[in-house]
N, C-alpha and C positions, 0 to 999 in steps of 0.2 A: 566886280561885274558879275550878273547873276547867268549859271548858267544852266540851260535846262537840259538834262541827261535826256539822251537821246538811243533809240536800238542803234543806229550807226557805229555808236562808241562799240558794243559790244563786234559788231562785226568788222571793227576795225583791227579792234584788237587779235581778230581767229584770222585775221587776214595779214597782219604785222608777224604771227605763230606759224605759218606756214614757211618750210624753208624754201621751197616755191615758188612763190609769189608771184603774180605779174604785175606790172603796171596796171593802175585801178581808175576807171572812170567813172566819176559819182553823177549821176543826172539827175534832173529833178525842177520843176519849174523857181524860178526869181523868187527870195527872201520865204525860202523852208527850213534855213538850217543848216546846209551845204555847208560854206564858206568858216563858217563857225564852233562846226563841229570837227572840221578836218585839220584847221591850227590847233585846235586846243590840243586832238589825239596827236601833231606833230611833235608840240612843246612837251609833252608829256613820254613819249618816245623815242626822241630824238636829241643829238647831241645840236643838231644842227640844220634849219627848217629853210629851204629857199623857197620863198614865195613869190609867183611872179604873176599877177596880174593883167591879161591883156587889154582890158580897155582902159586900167586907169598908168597904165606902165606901155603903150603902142610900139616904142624903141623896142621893145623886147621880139617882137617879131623879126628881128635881123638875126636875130640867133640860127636861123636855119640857113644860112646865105653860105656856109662850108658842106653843106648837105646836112646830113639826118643822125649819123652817126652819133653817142653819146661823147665821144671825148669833142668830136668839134662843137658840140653845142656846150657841152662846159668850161670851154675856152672862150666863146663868145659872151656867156654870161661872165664870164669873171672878168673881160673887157669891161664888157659896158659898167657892170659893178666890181672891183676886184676887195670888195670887204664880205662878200659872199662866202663862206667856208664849205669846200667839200670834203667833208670826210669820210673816207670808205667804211662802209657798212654802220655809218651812222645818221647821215643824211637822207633827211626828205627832202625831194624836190615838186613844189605844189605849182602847176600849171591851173589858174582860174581864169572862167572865162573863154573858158574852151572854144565857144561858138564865134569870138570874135577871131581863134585862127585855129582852125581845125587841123589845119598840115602838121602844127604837132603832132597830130595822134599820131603819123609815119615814123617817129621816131619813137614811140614805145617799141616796136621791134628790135632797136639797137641798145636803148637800154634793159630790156631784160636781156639779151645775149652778153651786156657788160657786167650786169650783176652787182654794181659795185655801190648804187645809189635804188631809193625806194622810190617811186613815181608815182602821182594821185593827182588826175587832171577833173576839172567839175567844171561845169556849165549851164547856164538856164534856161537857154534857148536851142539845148544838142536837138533837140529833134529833127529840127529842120535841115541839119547838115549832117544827122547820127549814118546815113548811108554812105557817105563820103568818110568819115570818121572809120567806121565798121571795117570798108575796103582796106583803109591804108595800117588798119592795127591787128586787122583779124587773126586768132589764133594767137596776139601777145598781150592780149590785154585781158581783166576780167572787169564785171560791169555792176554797180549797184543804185538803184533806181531808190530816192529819197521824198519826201511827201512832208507836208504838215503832221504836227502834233496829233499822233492818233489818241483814242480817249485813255489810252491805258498810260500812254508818256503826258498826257495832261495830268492824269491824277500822281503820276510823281510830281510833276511840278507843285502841285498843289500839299507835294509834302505823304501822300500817303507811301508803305512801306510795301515791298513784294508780300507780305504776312496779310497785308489788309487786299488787296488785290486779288490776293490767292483764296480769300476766303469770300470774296462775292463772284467770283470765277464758280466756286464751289457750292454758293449757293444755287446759282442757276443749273450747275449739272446736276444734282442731287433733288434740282423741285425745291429745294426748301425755302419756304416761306422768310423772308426778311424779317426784323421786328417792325417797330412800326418808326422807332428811331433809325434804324438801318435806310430804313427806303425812303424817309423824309429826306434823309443828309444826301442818299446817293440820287435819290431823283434832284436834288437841289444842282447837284455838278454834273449830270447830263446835262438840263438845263442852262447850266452857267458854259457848258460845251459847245451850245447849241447857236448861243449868241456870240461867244470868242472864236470858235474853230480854233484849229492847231496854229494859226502862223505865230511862230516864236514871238514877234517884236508886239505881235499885242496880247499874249497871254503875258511877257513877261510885264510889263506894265500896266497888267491886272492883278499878277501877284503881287507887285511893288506895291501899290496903289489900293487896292482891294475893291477899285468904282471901276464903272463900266463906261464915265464919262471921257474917257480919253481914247479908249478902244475904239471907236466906232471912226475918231477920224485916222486912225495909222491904218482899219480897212480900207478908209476910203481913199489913203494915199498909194497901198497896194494897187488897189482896181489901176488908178491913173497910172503908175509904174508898168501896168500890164498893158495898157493900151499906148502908151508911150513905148514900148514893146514892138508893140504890133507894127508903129510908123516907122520904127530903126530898122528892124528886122525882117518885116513882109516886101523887099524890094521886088518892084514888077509886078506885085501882085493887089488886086482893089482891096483897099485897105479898110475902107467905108463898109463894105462886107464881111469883112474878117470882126471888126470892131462889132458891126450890128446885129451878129450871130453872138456873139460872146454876151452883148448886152439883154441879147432877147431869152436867154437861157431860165432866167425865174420865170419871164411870163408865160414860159411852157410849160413850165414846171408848176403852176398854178390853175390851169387845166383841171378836170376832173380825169381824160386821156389826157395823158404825158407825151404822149406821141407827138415827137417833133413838126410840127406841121410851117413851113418857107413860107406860106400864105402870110403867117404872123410875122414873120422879118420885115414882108413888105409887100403889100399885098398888089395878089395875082404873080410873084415869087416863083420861082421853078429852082428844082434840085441842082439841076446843073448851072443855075447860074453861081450858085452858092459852095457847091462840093467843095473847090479847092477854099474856100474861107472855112471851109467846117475842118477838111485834114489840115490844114495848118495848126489850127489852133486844140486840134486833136494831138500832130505830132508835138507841139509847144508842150504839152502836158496843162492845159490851160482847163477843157472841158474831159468830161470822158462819156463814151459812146457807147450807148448799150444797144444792144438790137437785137430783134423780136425774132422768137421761135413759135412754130406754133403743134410744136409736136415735144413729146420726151424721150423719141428714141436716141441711144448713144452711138457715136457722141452727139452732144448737142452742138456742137462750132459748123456742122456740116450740114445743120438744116436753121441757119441763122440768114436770116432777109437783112440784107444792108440796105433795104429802099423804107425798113419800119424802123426807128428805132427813138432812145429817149436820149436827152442829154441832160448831165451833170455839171456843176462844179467842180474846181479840184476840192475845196475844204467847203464844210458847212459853216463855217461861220461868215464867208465870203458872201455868200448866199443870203446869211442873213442880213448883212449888212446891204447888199444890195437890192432886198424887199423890200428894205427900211423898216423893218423890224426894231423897235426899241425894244432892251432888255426887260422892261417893265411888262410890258404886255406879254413876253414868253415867258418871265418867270412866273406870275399872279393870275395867267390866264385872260383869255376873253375872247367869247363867242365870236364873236366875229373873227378872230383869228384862227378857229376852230378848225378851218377846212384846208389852209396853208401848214398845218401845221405837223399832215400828212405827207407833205411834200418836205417838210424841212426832214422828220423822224427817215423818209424813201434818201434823201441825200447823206444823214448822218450812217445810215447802214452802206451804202453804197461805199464810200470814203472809206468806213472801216473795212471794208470787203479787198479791196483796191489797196489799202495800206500793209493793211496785216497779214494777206495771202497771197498766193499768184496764182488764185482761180481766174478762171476766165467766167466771166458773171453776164446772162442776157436775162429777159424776160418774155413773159410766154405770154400767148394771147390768143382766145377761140378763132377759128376763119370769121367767124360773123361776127367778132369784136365785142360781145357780150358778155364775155367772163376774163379777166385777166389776172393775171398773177407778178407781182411786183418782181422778183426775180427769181431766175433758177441758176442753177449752179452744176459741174460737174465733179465729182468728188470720185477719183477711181474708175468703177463702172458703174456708181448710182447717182442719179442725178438726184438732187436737194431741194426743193420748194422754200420759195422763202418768203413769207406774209410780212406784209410791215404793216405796223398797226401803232399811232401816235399813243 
């Protein structure tokens, strides 16, 4: 089975080296990579990997019915399974599925004081229950945030080497000019980027395959996955809203202003009728929220307006699938496609921004909304301009 190297691996492994260690919570929205990445580093680390899944394994939430403590919950797991092996200082024990019972996380405090087993709980819907989670683990856990295939874990996928990577890395710091082979090939797999996005299950069945005809419907069964999401997960809350904010996302983003505007969700719309549909699907890690500055002085977080702002996708190929963007038309070009295609080049920057750093990324805009700038950034004490240009 094909698998695609991921940074996770790398910080799994600085994270397995540390003598240390806490209990590690992976989040990250539905089919990124999570689940896939964390058996493999298991199998590969460990003498002995218990994996417990809460939605497709529900029995397993009795484990906490002796309290929290690690030896009575691995008395209860070896109940319910007793072909489970724990062996001290070789055992993973993977809690997936976090969101369907959070009160584990109260027991990361007793297993790092036990010491005796490695802990790695993921989930794809933590957001909405991470402040509950945070309270019952705080100070024994550490946390790492997972995403689709950024452009640099695509072009391994696609077979290129750190040596090849490193040298169009170098191109761009250096000014130096491509050849004209160079930037035919690499403009080819931005573009082939731009139509796949990162999600694993349909790059990898683009490298299998090397056609774009099967991609477009494992997008489309993601979208459904996330909205079927929305109906398990948003209880209490207007679901038709959560849904129609997440759907309305391109057609904002097709705009010449990006600027979120509720009128387009449904018109004559108000902010507050929508707020808590936009933070859900904010906390989900589903959209991501940029919002407008209209000054440079530092920092920039303390003069950012939450009543302007634009939304994103999580991955750009999501997006393109959901413009209904055929592969043909973005890789061969066409006029008419010309003007979207500023919005897909503003999503692919964003995504890698959001992937590969932990800036906090807004966009600036004149008071009288006549000059804008696609993002800015704060880097230290200077802040960064950022023009995107297709």
């Amino acid at each position: 089975m094909l698998y695609l190297k991921r940074k996770i691996d790398f910080f799994l492994s600085a994270w397995k080296s540390n003598p240390d260690r806490k209990p590690l919570i992976v989040k990250g929205p539905r089919q990124v990579g999570k689940t896939e990445s964390i058996r493999r580093f298991g199998e590969q680390n460990y003498k002995s990997v218990i994996s417990i899944n809460f939605v497709e394994e529900p029995k397993y939430k009795m484990i906490t019915t002796d309290g929290y403590k690690a030896e009575g919950i691995i008395k209860n797991i070896s109940r319910i399974d007793p072909s489970k092996r724990f062996i001290e200082g070789e055992t993973l024990l993977f809690f997936d599925e976090l969101q369907e019972f959070p009160e584990i996380a109260t027991a990361l405090k007793f297993f790092k004081i036990d010491g005796r087993f490695d802990v790695i709980c993921s989930g794809s819907m933590i957001g909405i229950n991470y402040r509950k989670i945070e309270s019952n683990s705080v100070g024994y856990k550490s946390d790492y945030e997972m995403f689709s295939l950024d452009f640099e874990e695509f072009l391994w996928a696609k077979g290129y080497s750190e040596k090849n990577i490193e040298d169009i890395l170098k191109h761009m710091q250096t000014g130096t000019p491509f050849s004209e082979t160079e930037l035919s090939v690499y403009k080819k797999l931005f573009l082939e980027y731009c139509v796949l996005g990162g999600m694993p299950a349909v790059v990898k069945v683009y490298i299998e395959k090397n056609l774009f005809t099967d991609t477009i419907e494992i997008q489309k069964q993601i979208q459904m996955d996330y909205e079927e999401d929305i109906r398990k997960y948003a209880e209490g809350l207007d679901q038709t809203k959560i849904v129609s904010v997440y759907r309305n996302v391109p057609v904002q983003l097709a705009k010449e202003n990006k600027k979120f505007i509720y009128g387009l969700v449904r018109e004559g719309a108000r902010a507050r009728e929508y707020e808590i549909a936009l933070s859900w699907l904010i906390d989900c890690g589903l959209v991501y929220q940029i919002n407008r500055v209209t000054t440079s002085k530092v920092p920039l977080s303390a003069y950012q307006d939450f009543n302007a702002f634009k939304l994103y996708l999580l991955d750009v190929g999501l997006l393109s699938a959901m413009s209904g963007i055929d592969a043909k038309t973005l890789l061969e070009g066409n006029d008419v496609f010309e003007e979207f295609k500023g919005s897909l080049t503003e999503q692919y920057v964003l995504c890698q921004l959001k992937e590969c750093t932990d800036l906090d990324v807004f966009y600036w805009s004149s008071d009288t909304g006549t000059s804008e700038l696609d993002f800015i950034t704060q880097i230290g004490k200077d802040n960064v301009p950022i023009e995107v240009k297709a």
